[in-house]
C-alpha atoms as an extended CHARMM CRD file, in Angstrom:
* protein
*
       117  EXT
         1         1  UNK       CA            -33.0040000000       21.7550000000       44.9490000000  PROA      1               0.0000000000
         2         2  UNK       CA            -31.7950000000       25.1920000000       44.7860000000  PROA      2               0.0000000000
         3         3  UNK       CA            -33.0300000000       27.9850000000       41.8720000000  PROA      3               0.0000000000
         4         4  UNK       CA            -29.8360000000       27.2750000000       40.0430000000  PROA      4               0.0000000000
         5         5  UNK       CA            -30.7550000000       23.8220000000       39.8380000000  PROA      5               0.0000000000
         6         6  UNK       CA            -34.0460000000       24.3030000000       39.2870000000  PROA      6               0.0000000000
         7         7  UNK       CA            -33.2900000000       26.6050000000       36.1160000000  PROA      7               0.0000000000
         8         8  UNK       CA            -30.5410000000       24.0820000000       34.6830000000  PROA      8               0.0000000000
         9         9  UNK       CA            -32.9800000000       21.2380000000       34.6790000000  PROA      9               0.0000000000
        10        10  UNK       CA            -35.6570000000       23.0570000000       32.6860000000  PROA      10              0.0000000000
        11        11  UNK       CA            -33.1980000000       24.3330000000       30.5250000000  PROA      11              0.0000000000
        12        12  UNK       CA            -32.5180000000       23.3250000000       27.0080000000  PROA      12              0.0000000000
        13        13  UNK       CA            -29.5850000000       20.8380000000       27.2280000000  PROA      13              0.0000000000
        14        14  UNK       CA            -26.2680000000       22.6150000000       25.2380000000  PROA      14              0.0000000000
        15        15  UNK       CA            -23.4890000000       21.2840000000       23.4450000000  PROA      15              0.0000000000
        16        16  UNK       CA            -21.9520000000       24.4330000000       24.4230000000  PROA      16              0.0000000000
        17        17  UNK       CA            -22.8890000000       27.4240000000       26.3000000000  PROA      17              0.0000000000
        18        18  UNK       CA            -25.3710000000       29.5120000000       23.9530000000  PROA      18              0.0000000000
        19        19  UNK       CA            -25.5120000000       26.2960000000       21.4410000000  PROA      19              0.0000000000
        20        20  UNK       CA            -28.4860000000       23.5760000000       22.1810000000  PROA      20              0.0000000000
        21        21  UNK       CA            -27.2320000000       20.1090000000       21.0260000000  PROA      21              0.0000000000
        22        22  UNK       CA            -28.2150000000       18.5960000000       18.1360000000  PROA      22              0.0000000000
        23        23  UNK       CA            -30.1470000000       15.5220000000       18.2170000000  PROA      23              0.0000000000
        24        24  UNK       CA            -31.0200000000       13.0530000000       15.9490000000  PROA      24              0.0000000000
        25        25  UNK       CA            -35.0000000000       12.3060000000       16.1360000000  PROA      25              0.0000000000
        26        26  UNK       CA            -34.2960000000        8.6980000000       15.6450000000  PROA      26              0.0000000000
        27        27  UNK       CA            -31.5780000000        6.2640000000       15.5770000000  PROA      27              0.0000000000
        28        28  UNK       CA            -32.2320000000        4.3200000000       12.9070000000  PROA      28              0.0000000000
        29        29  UNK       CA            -31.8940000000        7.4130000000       10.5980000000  PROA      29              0.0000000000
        30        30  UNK       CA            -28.0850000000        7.7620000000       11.4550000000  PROA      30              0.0000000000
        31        31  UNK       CA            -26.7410000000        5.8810000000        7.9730000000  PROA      31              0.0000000000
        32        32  UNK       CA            -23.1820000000        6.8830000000        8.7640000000  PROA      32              0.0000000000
        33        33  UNK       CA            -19.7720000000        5.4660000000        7.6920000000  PROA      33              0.0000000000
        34        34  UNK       CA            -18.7880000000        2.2410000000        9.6320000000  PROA      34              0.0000000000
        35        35  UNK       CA            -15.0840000000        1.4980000000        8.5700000000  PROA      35              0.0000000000
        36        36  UNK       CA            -12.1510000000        3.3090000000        6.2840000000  PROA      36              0.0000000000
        37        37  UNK       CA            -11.3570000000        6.5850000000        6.6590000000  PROA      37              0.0000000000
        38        38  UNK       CA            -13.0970000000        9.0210000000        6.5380000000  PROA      38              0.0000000000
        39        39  UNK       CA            -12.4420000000       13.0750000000        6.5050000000  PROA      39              0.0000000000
        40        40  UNK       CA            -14.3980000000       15.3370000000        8.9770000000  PROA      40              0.0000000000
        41        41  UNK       CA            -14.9950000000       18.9690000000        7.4040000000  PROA      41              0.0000000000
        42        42  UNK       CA            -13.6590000000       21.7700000000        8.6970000000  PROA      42              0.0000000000
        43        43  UNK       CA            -16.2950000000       23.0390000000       10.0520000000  PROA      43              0.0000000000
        44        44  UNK       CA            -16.1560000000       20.0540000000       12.6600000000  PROA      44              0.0000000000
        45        45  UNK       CA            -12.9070000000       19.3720000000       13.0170000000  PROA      45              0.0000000000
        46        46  UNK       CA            -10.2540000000       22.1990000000       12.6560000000  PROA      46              0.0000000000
        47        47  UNK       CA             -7.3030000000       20.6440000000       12.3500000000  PROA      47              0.0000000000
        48        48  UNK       CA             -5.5260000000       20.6170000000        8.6270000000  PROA      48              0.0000000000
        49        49  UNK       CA             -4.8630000000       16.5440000000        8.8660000000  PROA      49              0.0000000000
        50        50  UNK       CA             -9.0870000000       15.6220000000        9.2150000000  PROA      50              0.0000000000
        51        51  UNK       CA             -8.6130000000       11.9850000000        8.1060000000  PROA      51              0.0000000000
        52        52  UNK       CA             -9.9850000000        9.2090000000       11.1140000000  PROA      52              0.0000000000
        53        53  UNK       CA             -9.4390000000        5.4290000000       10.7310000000  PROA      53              0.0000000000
        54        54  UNK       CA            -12.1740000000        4.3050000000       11.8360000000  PROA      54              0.0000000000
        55        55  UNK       CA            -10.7490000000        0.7250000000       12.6730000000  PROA      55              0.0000000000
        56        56  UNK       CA             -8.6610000000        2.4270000000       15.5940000000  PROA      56              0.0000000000
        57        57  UNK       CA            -10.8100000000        1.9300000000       18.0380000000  PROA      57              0.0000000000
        58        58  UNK       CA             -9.5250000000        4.8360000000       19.8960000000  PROA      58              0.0000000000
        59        59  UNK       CA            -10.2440000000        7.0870000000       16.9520000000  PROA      59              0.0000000000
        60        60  UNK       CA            -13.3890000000        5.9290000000       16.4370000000  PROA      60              0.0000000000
        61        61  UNK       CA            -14.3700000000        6.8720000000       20.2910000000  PROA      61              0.0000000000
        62        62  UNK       CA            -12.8820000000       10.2740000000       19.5730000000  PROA      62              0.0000000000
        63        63  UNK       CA            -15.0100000000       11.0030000000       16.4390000000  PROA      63              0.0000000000
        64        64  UNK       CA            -18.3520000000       10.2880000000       17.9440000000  PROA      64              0.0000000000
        65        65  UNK       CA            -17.3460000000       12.2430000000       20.8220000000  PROA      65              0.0000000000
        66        66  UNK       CA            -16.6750000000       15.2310000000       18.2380000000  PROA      66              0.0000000000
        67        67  UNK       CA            -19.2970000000       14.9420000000       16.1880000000  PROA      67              0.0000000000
        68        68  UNK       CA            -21.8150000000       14.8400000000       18.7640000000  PROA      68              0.0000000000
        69        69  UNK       CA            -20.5130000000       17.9310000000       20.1610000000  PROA      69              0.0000000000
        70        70  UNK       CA            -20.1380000000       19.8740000000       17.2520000000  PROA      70              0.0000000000
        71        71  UNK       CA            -22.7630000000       19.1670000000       14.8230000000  PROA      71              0.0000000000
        72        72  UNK       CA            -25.1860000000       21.6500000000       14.7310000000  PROA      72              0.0000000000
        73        73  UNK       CA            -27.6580000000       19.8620000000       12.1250000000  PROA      73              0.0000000000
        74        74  UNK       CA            -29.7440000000       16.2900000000       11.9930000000  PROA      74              0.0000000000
        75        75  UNK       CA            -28.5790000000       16.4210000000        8.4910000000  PROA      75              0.0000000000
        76        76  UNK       CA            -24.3660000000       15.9250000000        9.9890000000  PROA      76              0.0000000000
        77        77  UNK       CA            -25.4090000000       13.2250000000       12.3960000000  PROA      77              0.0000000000
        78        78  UNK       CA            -27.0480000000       11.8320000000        9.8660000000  PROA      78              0.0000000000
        79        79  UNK       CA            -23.9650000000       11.6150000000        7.2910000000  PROA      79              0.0000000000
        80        80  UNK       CA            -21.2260000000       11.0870000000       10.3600000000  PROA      80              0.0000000000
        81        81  UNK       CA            -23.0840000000        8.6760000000       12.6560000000  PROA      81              0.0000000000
        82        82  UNK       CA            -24.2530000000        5.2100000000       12.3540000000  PROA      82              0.0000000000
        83        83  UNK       CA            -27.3100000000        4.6770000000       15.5590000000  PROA      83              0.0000000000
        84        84  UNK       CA            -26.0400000000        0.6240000000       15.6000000000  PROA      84              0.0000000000
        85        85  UNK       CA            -22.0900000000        1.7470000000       16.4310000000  PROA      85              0.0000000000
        86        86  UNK       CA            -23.2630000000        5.3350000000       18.8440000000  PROA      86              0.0000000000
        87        87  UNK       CA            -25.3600000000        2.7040000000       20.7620000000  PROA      87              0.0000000000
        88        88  UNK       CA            -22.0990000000        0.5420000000       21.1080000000  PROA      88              0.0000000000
        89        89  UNK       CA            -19.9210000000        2.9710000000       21.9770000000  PROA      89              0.0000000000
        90        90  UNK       CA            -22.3800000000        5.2820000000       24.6130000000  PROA      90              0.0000000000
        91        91  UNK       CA            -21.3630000000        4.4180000000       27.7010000000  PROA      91              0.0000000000
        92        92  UNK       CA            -17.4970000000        5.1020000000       26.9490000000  PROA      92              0.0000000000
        93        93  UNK       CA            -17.9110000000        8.4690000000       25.0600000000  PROA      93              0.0000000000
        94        94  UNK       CA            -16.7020000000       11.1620000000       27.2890000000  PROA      94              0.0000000000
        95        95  UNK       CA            -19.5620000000       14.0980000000       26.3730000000  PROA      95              0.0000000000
        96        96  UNK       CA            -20.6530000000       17.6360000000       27.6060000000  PROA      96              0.0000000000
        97        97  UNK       CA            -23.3420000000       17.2100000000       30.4060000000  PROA      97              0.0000000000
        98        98  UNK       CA            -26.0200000000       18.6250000000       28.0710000000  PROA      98              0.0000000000
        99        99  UNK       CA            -25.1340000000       16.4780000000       25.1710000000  PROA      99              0.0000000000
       100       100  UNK       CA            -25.3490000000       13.3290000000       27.0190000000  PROA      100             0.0000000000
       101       101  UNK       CA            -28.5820000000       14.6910000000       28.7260000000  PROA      101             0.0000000000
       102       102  UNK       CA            -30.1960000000       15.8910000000       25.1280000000  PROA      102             0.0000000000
       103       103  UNK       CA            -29.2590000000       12.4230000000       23.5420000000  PROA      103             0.0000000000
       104       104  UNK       CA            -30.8120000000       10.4970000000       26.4440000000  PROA      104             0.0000000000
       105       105  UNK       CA            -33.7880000000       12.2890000000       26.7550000000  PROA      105             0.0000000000
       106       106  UNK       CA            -34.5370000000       11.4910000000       23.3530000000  PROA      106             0.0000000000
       107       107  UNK       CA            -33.4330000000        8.0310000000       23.5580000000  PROA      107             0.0000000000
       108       108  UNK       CA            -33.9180000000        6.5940000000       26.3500000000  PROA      108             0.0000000000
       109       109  UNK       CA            -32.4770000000        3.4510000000       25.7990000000  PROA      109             0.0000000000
       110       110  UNK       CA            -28.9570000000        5.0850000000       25.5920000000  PROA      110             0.0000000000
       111       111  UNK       CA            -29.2790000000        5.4600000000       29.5420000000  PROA      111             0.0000000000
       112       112  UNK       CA            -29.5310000000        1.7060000000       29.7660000000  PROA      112             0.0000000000
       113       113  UNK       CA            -26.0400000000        0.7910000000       28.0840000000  PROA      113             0.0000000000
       114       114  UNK       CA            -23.0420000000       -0.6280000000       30.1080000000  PROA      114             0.0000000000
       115       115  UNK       CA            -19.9390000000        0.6350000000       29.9300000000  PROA      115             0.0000000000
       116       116  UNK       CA            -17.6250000000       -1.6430000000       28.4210000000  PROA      116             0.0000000000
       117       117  UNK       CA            -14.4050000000       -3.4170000000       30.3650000000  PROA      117             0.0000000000
């Protein structure tokens, strides 16, 4: 292991360069919407049409993906996630290195899921 590696392992894992990811301390405490759709704010999504169907599976993928890289607060994973459904769909969400790592870290039972056919 070189010094570059050695300095991104002890690092704080980022959802973006300068920006640690946010993580939520536990699971159970994400309470978020399951089905309809729902309306990201701006501040997460900045596009002017923020409305997801969250029945399209595809969508749904998407929005996890974006929330967990651009929430900056427990307090938005708490209101846009739901632990039961991010547990589900974990092995398929395409994620910044550090986000994945962060989330993992914390719960280690993420590392464990399968991805699915």
């Amino acid at each position: 292991m070189d010094r570059r590696d050695r300095r991104a392992a002890a690092a704080p894992p980022q959802a973006r360069p300068g920006r640690r990811a946010a993580v939520a301390a536990d699971l159970a405490e994400l309470r978020g919407p399951t089905g309809g759709v729902v309306h990201l704010p701006h501040r997460l999504f900045w596009q002017p049409d923020r409305g997801v169907d969250l029945a399209d599976t595809h969508l749904l993928t998407w929005f996890y993906e974006t929330v967990l890289r651009e929430a900056r607060t427990s307090a938005e994973l708490r209101m846009w996630l739901h632990g039961p459904t991010l547990v589900r769909l974990w092995p398929d969400l395409f994620l910044p290195r550090g986000v994945r790592r962060a989330w993992e870290e914390r719960h280690p039972q993420l590392r464990t899921q399968v991805p699915s056919p």
